[in-house]
C-alpha positions as CSV (number, residue, x, y, z in Angstrom):
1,X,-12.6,-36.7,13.6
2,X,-15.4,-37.6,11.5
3,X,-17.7,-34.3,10.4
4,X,-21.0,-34.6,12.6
5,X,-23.1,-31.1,11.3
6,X,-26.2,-31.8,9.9
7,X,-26.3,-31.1,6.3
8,X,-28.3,-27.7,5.7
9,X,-32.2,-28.5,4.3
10,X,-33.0,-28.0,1.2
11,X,-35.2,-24.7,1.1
12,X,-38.3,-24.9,-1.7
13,X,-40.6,-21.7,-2.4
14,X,-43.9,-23.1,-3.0
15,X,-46.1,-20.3,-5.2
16,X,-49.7,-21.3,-5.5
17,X,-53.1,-19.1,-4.7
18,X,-54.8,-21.7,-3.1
19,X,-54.2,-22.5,0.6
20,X,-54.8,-25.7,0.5
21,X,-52.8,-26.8,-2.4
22,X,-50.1,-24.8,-0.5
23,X,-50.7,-26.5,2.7
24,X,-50.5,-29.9,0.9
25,X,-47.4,-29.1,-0.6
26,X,-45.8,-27.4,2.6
27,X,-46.9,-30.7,4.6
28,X,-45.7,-33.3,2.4
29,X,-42.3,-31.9,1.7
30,X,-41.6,-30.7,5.4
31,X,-42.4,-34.5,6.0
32,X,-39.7,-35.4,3.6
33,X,-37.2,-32.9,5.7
34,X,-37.6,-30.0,3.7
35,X,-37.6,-26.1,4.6
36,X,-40.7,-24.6,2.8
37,X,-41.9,-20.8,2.4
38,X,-44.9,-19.6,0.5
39,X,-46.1,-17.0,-2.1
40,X,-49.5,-16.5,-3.1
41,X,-48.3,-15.1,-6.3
42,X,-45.4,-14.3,-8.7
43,X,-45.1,-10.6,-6.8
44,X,-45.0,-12.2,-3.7
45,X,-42.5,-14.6,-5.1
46,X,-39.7,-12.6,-6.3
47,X,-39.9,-10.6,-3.6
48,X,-38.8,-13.5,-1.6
49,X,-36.3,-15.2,-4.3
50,X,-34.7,-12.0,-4.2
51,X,-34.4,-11.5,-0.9
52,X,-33.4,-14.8,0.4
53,X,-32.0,-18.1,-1.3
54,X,-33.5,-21.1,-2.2
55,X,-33.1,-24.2,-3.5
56,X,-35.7,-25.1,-5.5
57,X,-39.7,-22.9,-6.6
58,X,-42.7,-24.8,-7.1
59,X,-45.2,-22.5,-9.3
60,X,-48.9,-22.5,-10.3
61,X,-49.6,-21.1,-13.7
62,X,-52.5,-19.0,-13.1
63,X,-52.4,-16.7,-9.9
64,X,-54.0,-13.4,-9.6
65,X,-51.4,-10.2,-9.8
66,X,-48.5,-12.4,-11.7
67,X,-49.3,-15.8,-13.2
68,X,-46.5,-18.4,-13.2
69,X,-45.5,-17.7,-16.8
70,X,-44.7,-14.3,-16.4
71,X,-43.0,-15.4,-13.0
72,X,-40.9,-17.8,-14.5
73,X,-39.7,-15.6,-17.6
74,X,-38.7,-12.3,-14.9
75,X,-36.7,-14.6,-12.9
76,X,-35.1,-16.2,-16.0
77,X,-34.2,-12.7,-16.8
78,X,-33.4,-11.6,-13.7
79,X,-29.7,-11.9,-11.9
80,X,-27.5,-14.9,-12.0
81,X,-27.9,-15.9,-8.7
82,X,-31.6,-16.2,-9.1
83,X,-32.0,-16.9,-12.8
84,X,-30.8,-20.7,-12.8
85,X,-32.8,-21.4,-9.8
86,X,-34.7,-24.7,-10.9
87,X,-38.2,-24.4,-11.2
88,X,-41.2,-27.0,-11.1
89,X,-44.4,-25.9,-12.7
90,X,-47.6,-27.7,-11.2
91,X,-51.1,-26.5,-12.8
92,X,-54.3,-28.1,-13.8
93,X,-53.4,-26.7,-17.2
94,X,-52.6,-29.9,-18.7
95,X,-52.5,-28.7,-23.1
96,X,-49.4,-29.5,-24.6
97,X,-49.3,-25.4,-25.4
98,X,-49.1,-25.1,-21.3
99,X,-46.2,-27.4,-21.5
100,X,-44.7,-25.3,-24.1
101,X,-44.8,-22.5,-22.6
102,X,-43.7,-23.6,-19.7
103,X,-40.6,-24.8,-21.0
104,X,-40.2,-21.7,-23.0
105,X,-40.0,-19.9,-20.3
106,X,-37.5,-22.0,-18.1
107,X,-39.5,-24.5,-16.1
108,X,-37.3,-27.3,-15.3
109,X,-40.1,-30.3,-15.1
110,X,-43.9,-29.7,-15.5
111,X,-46.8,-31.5,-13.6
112,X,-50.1,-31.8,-14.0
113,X,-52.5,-31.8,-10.5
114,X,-53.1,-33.3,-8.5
115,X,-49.4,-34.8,-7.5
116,X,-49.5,-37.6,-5.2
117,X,-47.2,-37.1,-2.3
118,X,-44.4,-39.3,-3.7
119,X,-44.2,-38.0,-7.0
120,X,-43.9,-34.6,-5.4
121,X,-41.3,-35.5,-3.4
122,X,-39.3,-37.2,-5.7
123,X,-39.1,-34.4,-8.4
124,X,-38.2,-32.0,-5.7
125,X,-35.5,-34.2,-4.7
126,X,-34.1,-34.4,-8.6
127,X,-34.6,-30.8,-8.7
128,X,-32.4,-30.0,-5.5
129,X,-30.3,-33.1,-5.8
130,X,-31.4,-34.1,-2.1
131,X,-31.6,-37.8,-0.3
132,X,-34.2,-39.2,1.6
């Protein structure tokens, strides 16, 4: 008998400050048949990356509290199961310094906004290695 069960969503943490860019990011990959929870900042995030898994985190550079930098370099350093989780940077910071450091500090892919829907989409599919 052929296995039936729905393969489990992929689950993306999307950490931005602004509501809006959160809500278009929550919207367009929920469309795409993703799970999606939200941080408003780097605190906020590895509270939740620590306290439940996930696939894939989408993070702003600057936030108030913890910027995305810092955010990316404590979960780099932080336990195994959380330290390769792959990370997409989005930001309007768009200096090839910003890029640098973002790679420095363990950002899988960086974008500069605004994303369009599809190119969101497909880079968190790459990411977490999900089909549409």
């Amino acid at each position: 008998m052929a296995d039936t069960a729905t393969p489990a969503k992929a689950r993306v943490l999307v950490v931005d400050d602004s509501s809006l860019v959160r809500l278009y990011y929550r919207t367009a990959l929920e469309r795409a048949g993703f799970e999606v929870k939200q941080a408003i900042n780097g605190i906020e995030a590895m509270e939740k990356v620590l306290s439940e898994p996930y696939d894939l985190v989408i993070v702003d550079v600057n936030m108030p509290r913890m910027d995305g930098f810092t955010f990316l370099r404590s979960l780099r350093s932080g336990a195994a199961d959380v330290a390769t989780l792959p990370a997409l940077m989005i930001s309007t910071e768009s200096g090839v310094q910003d890029i640098g450091e973002a790679r420095m500090f363990g950002a899988n892919f960086y974008l500069v906004k605004p994303v369009a829907e599809a190119e969101l989409v497909r880079y968190v599919c790459v990411l977490t290695g999900a089909t549409l």
